[in-house]
The first five atom37 places (N, CA, C, CB, O) and aatype in JSON, in Angstrom:
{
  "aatype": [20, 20, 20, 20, 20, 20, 20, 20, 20, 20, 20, 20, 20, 20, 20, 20, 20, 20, 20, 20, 20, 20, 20, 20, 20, 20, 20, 20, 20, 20, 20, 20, 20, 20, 20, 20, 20, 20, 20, 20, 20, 20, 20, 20, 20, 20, 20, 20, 20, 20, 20, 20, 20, 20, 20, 20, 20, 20, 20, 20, 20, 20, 20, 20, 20, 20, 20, 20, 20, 20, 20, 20, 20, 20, 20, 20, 20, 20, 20, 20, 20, 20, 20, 20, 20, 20, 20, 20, 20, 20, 20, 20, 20, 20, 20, 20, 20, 20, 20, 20, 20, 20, 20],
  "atom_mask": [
    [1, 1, 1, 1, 1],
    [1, 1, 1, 1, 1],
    [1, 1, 1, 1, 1],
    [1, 1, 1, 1, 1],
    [1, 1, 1, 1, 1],
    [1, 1, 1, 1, 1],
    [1, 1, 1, 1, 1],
    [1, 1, 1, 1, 1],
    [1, 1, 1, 1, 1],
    [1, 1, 1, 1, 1],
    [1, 1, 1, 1, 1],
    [1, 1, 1, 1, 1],
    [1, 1, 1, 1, 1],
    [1, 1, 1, 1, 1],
    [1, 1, 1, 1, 1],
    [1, 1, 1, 1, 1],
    [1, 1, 1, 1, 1],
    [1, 1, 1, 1, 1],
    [1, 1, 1, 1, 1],
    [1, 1, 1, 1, 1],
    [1, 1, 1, 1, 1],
    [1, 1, 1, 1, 1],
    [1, 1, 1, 1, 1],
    [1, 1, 1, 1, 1],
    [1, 1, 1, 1, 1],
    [1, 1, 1, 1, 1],
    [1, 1, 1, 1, 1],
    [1, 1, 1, 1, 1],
    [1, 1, 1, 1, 1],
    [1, 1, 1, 1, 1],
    [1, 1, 1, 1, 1],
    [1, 1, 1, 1, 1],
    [1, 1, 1, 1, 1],
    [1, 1, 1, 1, 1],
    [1, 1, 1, 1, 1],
    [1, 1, 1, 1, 1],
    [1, 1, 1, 1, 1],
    [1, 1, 1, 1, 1],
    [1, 1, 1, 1, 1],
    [1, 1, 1, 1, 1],
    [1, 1, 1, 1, 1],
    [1, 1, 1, 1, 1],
    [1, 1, 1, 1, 1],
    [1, 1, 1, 1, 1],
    [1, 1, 1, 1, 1],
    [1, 1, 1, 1, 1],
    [1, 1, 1, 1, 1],
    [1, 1, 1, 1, 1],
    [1, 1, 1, 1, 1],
    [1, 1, 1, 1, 1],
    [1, 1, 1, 1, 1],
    [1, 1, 1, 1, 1],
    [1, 1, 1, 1, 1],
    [1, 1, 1, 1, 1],
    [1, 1, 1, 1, 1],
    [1, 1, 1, 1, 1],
    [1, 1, 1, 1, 1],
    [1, 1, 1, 1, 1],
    [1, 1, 1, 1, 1],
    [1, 1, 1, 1, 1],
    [1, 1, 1, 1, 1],
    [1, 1, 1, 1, 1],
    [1, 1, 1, 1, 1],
    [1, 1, 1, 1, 1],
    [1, 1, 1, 1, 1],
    [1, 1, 1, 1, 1],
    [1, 1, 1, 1, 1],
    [1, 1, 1, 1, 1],
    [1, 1, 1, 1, 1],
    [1, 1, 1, 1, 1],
    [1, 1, 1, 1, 1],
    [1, 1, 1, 1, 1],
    [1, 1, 1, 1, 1],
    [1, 1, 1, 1, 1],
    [1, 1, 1, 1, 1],
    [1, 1, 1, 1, 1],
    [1, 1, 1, 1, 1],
    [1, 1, 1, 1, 1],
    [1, 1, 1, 1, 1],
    [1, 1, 1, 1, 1],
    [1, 1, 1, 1, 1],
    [1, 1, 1, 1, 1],
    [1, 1, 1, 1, 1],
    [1, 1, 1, 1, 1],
    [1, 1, 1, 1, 1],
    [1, 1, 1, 1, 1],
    [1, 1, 1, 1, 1],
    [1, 1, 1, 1, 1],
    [1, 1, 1, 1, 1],
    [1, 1, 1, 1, 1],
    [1, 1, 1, 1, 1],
    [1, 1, 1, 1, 1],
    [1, 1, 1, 1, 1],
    [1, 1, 1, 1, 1],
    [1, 1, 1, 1, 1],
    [1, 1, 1, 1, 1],
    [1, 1, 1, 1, 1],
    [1, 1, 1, 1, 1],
    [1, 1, 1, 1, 1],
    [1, 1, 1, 1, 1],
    [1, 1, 1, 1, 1],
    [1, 1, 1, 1, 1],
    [1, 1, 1, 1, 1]
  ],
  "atom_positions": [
    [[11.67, -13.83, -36.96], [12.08, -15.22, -36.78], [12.48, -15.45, -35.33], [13.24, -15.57, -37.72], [13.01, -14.56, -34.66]],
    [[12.2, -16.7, -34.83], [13.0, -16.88, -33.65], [14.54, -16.7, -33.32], [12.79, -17.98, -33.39], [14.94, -16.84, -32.16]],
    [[15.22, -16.46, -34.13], [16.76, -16.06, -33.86], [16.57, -14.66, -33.64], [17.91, -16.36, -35.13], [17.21, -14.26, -32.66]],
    [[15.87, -13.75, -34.26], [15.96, -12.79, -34.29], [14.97, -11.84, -32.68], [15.64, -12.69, -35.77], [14.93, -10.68, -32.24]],
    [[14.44, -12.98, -32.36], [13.51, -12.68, -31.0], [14.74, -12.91, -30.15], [11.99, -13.81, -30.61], [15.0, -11.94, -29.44]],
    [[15.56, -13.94, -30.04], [16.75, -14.57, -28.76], [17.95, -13.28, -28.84], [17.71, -16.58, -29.33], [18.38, -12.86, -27.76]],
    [[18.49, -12.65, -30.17], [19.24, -11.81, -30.09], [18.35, -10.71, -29.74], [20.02, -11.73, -31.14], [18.9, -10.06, -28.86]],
    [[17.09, -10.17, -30.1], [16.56, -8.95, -29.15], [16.35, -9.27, -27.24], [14.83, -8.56, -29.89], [16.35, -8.41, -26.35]],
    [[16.24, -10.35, -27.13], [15.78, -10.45, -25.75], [17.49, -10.09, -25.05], [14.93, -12.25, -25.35], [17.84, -9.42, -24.08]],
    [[18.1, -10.73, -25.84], [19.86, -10.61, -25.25], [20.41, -9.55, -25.08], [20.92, -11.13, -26.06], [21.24, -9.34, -24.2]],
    [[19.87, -8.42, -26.19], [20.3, -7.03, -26.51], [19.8, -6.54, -25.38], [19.81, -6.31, -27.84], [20.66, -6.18, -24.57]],
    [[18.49, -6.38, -24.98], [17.54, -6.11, -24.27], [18.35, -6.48, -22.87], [16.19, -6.88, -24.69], [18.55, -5.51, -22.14]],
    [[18.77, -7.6, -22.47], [18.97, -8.16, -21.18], [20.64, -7.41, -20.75], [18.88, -10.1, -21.3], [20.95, -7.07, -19.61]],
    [[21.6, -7.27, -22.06], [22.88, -6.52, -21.64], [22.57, -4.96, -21.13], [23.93, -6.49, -22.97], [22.91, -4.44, -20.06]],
    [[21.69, -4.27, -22.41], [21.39, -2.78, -21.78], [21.02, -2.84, -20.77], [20.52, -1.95, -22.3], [21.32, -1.99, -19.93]],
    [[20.25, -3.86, -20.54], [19.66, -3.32, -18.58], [20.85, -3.6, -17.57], [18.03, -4.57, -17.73], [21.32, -2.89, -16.68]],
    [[21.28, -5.18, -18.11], [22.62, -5.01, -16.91], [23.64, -4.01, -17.11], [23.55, -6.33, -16.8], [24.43, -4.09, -16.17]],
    [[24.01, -2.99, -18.01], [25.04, -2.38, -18.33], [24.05, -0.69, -17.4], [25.5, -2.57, -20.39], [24.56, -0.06, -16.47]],
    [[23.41, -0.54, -17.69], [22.31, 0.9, -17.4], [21.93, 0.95, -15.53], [20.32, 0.55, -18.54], [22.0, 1.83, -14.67]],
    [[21.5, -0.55, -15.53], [21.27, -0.49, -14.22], [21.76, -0.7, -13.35], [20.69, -0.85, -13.96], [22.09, -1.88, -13.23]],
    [[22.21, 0.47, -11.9], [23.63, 0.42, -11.32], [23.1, -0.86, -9.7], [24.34, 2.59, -10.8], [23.81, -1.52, -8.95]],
    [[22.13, -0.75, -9.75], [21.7, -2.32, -8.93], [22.02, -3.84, -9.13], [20.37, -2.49, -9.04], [22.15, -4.88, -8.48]],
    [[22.09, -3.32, -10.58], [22.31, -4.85, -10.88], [24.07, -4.98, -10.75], [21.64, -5.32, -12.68], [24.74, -5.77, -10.09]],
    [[24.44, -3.98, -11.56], [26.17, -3.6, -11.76], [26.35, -4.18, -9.85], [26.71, -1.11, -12.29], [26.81, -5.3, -9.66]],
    [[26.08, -3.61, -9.06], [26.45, -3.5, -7.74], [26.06, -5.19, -7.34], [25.54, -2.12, -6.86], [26.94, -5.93, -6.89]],
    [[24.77, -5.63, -7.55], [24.92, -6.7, -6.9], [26.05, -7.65, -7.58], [23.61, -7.27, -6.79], [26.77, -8.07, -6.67]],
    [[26.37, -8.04, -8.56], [26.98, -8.24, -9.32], [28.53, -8.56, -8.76], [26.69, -7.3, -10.11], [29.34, -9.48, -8.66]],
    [[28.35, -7.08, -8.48], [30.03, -7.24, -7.71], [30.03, -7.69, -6.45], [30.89, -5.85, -7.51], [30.8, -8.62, -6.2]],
    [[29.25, -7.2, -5.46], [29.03, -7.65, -4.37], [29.19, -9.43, -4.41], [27.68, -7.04, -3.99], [30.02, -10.03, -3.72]],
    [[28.41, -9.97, -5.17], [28.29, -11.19, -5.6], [29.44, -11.96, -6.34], [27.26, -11.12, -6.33], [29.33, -13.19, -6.39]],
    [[30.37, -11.45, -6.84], [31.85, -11.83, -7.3], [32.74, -11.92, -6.61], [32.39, -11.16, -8.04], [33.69, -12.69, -6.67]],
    [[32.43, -10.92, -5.67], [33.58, -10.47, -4.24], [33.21, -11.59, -2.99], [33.18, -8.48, -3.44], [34.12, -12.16, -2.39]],
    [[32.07, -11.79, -2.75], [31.58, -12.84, -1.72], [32.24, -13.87, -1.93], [30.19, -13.22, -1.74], [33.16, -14.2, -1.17]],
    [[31.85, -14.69, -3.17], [32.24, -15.61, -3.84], [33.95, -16.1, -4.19], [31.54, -15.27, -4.82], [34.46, -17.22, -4.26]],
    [[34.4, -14.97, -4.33], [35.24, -15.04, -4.67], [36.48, -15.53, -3.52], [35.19, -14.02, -5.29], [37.54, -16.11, -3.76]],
    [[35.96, -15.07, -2.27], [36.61, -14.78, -1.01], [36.24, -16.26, -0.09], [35.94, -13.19, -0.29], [36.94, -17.02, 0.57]],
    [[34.84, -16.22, -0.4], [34.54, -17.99, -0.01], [35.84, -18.79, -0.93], [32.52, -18.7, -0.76], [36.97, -18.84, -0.44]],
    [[35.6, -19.31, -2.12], [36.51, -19.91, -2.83], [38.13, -19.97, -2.17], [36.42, -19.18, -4.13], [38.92, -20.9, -2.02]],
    [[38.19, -18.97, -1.95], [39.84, -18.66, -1.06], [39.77, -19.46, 0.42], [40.12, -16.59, -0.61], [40.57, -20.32, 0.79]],
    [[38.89, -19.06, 1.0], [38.71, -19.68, 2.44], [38.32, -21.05, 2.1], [37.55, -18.92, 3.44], [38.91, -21.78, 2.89]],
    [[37.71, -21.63, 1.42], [37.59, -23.19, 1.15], [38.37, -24.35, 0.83], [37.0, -23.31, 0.37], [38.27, -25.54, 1.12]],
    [[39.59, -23.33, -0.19], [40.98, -23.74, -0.67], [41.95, -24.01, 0.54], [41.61, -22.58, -1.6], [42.65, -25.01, 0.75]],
    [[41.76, -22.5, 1.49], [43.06, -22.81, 2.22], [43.06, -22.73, 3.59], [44.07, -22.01, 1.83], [44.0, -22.25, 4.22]],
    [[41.76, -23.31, 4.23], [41.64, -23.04, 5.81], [42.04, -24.45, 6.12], [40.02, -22.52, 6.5], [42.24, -24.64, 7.32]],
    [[42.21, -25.54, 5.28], [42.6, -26.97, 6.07], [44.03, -27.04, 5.85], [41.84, -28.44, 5.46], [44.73, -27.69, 6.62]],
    [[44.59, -26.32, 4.71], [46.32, -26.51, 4.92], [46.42, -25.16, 6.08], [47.53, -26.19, 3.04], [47.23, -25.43, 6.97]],
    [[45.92, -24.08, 6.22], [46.45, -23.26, 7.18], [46.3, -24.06, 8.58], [45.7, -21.85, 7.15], [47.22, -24.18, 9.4]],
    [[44.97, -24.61, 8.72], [45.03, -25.36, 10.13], [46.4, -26.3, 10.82], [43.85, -26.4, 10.0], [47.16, -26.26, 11.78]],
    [[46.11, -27.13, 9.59], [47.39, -27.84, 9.67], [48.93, -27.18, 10.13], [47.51, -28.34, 8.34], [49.55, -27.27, 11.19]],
    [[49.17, -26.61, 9.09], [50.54, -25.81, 9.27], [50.42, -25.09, 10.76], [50.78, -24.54, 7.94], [51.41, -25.05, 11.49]],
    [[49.41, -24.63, 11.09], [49.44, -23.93, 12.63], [49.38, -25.4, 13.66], [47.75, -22.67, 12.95], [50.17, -25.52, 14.59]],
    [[48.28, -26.52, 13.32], [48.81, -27.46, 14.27], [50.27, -27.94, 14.71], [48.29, -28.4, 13.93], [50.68, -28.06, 15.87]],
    [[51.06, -28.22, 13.33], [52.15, -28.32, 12.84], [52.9, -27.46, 14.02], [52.19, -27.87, 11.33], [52.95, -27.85, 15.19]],
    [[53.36, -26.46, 13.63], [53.73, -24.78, 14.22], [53.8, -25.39, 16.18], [51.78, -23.1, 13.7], [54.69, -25.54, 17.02]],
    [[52.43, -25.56, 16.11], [52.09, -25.19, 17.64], [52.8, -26.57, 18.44], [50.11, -25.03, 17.97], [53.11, -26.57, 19.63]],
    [[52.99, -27.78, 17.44], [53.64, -29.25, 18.66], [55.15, -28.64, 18.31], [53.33, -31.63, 18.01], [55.96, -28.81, 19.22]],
    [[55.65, -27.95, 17.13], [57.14, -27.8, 17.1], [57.37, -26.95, 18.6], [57.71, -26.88, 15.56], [58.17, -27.24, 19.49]],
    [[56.67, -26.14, 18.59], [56.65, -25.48, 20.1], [57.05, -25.92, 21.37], [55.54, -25.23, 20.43], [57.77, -25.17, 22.02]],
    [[56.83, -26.63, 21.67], [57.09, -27.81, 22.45], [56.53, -29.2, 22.94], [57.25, -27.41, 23.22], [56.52, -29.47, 24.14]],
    [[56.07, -30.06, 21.99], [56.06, -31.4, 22.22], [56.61, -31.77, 21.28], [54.98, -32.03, 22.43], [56.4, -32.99, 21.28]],
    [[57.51, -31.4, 20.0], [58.47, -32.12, 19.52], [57.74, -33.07, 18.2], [59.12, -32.95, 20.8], [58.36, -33.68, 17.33]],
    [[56.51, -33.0, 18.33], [55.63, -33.71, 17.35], [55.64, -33.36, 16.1], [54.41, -33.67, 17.64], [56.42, -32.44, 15.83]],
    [[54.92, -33.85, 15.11], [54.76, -33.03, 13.75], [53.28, -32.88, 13.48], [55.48, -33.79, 12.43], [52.87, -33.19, 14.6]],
    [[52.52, -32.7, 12.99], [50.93, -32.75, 12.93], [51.27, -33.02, 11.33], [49.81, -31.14, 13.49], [52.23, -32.8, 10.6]],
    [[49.59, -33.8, 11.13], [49.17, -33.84, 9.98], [47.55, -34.02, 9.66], [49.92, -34.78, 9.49], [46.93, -34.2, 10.7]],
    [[47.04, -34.01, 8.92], [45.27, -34.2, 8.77], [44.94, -34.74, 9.78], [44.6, -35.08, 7.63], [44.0, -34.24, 10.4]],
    [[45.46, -35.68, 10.2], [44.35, -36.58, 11.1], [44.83, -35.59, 12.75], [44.85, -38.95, 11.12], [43.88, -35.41, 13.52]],
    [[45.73, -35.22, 13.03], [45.55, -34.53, 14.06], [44.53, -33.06, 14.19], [46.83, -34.35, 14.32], [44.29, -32.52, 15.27]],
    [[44.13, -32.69, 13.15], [43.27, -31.79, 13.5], [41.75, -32.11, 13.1], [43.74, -30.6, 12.95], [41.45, -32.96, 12.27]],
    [[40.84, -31.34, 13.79], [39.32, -32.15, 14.0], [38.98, -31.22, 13.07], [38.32, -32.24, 15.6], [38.82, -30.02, 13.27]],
    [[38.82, -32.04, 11.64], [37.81, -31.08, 10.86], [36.35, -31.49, 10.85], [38.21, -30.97, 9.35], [35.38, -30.78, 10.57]],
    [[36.35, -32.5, 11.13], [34.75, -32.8, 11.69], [34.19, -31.28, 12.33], [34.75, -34.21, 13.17], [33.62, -30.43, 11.65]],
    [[34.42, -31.19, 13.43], [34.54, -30.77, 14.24], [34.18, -28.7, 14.11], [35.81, -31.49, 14.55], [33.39, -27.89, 14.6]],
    [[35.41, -28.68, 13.1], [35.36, -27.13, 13.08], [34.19, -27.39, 11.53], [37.36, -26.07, 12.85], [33.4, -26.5, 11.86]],
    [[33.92, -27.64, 10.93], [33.5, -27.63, 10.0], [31.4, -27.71, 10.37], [34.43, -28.81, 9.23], [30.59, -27.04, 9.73]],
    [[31.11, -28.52, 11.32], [30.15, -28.77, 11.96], [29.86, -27.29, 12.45], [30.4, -29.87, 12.94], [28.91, -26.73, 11.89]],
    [[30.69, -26.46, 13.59], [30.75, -25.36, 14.17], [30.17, -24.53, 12.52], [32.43, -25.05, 15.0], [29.01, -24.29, 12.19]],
    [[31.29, -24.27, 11.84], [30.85, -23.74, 10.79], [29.54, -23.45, 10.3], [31.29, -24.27, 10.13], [28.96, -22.39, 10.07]],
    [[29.14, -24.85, 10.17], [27.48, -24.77, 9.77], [26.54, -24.43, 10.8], [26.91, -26.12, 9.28], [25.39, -24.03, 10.62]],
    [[27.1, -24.6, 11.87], [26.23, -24.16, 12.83], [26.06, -22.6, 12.59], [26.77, -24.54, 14.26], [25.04, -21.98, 12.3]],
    [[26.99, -22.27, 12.73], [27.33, -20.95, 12.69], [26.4, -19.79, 11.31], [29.07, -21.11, 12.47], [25.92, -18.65, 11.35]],
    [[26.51, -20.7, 10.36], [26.29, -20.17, 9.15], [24.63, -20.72, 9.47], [27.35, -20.8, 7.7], [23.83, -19.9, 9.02]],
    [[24.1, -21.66, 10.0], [22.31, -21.78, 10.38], [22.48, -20.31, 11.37], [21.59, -23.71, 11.59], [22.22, -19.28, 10.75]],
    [[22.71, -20.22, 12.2], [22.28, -19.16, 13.17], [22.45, -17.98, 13.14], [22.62, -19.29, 14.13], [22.0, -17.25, 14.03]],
    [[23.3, -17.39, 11.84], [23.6, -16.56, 10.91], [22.12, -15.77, 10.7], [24.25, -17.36, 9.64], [21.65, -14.7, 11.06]],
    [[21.58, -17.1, 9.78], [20.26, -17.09, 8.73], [19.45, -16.99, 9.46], [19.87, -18.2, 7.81], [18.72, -16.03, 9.24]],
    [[19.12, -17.78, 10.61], [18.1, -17.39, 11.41], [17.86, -16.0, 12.49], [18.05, -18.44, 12.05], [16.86, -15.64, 13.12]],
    [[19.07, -15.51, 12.4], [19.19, -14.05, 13.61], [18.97, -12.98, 12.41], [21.14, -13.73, 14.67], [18.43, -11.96, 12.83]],
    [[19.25, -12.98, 11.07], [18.85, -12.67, 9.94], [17.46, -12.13, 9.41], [19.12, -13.59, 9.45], [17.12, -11.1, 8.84]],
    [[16.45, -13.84, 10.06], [15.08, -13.55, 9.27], [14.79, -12.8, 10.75], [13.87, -15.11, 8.57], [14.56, -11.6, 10.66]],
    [[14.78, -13.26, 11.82], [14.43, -12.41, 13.13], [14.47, -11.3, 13.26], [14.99, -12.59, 14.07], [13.43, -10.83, 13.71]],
    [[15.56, -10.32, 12.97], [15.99, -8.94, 12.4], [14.76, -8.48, 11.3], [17.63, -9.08, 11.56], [14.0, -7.52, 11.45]],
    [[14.78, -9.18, 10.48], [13.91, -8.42, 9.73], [12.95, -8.76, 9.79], [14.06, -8.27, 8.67], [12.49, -8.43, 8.69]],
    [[11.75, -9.5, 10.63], [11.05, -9.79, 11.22], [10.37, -8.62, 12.12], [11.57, -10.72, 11.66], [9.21, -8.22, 12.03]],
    [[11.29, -8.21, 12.94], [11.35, -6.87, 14.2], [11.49, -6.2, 13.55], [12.31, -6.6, 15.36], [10.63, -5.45, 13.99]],
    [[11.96, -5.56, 12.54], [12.6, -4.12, 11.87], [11.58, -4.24, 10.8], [14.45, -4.04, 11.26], [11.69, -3.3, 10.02]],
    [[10.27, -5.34, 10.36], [10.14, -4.84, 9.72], [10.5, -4.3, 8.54], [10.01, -4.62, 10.15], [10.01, -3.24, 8.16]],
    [[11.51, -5.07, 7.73], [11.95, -5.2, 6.72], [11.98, -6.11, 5.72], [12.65, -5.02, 6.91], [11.94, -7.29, 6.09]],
    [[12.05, -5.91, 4.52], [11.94, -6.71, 3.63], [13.08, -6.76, 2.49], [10.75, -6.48, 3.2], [13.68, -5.73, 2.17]],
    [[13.33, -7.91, 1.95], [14.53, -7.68, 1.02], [13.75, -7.36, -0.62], [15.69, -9.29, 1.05], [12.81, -7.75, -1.31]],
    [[14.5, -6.72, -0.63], [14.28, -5.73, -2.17], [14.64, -6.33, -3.51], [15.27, -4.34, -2.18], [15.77, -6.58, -3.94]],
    [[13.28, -6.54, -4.18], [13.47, -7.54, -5.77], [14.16, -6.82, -6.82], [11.92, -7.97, -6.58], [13.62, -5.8, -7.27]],
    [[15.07, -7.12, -7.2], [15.57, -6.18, -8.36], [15.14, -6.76, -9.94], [17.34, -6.09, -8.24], [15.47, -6.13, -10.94]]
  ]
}
């Protein structure tokens, strides 16, 4: 029956992720990335802040808040950053002659 094809394909699909230590690994690799983005996404605009904050108590006596810091700005850099990442990336393996590996 078709129920009985969806629970073999499932059975089938846990043993391999449980057996195969490529998959186990990307897996984590892939939880840990993720996981660490999520953190940096949450809290790089209140940390900015609080350091803008920080840096006028220093001496101009000011207070900072959102609009004093340029997230335009760093966020743009960002992507820049994260394009030229990807592209020094395919170039590398371009020259080296490498290829990424299908699991």
């Amino acid at each position: 029956t078709r129920y009985r094809r969806i629970i073999n394909t499932l059975n089938g699909a846990w043993t391999t992720l449980l057996t195969d230590p490529k998959i186990i690994l990307l897996g984590i690799i892939s939880s840990l990335f993720e996981g660490h983005m999520y953190i940096f996404v949450f809290f790089w605009t209140p940390a900015l802040v609080e350091y803008a904050h920080n840096d006028n108590d220093n001496g101009n006596g000011g207070s900072s808040n959102y609009h004093d810091v340029p997230f335009g700005v760093i966020f743009s850099t960002f992507m820049i950053c994260t394009m030229m990442g990807s592209r020094l990336n395919m170039i590398l393996l371009e020259r080296c002659q490498l290829q990424a590996e299908r699991v």
